[in-house]
VEXKEMAR-468186 format. One record per residue (C-alpha): x, y, z. Coordinates in steps of 0.1 Angstrom, whole numbers, plus 5000, padded with zeros to 4 digits. Layout:
% VEXKEMAR-468186
[[X, Y, Z]];
...
This chain:
% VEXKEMAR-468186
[[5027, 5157, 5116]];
[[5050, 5169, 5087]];
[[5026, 5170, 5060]];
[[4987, 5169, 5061]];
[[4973, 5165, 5022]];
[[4938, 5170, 5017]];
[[4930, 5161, 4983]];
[[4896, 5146, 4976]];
[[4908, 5117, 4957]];
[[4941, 5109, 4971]];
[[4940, 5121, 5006]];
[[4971, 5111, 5026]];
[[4988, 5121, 5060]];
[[5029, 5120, 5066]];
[[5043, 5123, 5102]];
[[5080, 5117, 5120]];
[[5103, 5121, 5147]];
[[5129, 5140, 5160]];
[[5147, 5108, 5157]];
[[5141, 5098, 5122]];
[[5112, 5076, 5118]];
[[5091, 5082, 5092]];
[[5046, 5071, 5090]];
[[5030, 5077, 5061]];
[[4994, 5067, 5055]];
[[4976, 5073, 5020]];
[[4938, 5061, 5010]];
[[4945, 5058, 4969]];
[[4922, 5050, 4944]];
[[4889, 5022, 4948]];
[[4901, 5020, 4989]];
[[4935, 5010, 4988]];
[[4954, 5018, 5012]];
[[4992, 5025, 5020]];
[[5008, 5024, 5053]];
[[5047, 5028, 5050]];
[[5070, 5031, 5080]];
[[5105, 5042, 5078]];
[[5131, 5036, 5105]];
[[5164, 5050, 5106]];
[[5179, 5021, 5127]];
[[5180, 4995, 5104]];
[[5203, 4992, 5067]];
[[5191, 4987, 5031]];
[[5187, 4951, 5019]];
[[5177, 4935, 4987]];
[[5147, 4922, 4992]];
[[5146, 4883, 4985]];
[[5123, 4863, 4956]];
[[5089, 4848, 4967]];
[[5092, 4811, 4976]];
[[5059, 4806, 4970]];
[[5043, 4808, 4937]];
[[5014, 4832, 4927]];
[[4979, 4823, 4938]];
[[4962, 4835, 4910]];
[[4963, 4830, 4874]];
[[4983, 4863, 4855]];
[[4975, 4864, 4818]];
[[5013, 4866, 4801]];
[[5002, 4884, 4782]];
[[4985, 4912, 4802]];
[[4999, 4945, 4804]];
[[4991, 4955, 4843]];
[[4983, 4931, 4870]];
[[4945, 4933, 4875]];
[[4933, 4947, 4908]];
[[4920, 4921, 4925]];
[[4883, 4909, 4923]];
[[4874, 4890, 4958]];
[[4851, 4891, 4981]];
[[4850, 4889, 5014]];
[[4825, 4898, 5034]];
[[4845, 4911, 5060]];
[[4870, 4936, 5039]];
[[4849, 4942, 5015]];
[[4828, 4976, 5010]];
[[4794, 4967, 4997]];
[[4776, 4993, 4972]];
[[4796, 5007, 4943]];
């Protein structure tokens, strides 16, 4: 473990090797969560468009994308 963070809101945990690779796990805001993993055996990329067009209709003219509002009864927390 390289770096253990504790904060209330944000709380997040950071670990690697000897060799290079890199975990990182951090519970953000309303539940999301963040897993990154970092290798040091594999080069930088661009990383290609989608193929696939968005699911969901996005406002043009909207500022942020909206977090997302379904449910599933299996992900989903119930409560507030």
């Amino acid at each position: 473990m390289t770096v253990i963070n504790n904060d209330v809101d944000v709380p997040a945990i950071y670990a690697s090797t000897p060799d290079g690779f890199q975990v990182s796990l951090i519970l953000a805001d309303k539940g999301q969560v963040h897993f990154d993993v970092d290798s040091p055996c594999v080069r930088r990329s661009e990383v290609a468009r989608s193929t696939s067009p968005a699911t969901a209709f996005l406002d043009p003219s909207a500022e942020l994308i909206p977090r997302p509002n379904i449910h599933s009864d299996f992900w989903s927390a119930s409560g507030s």
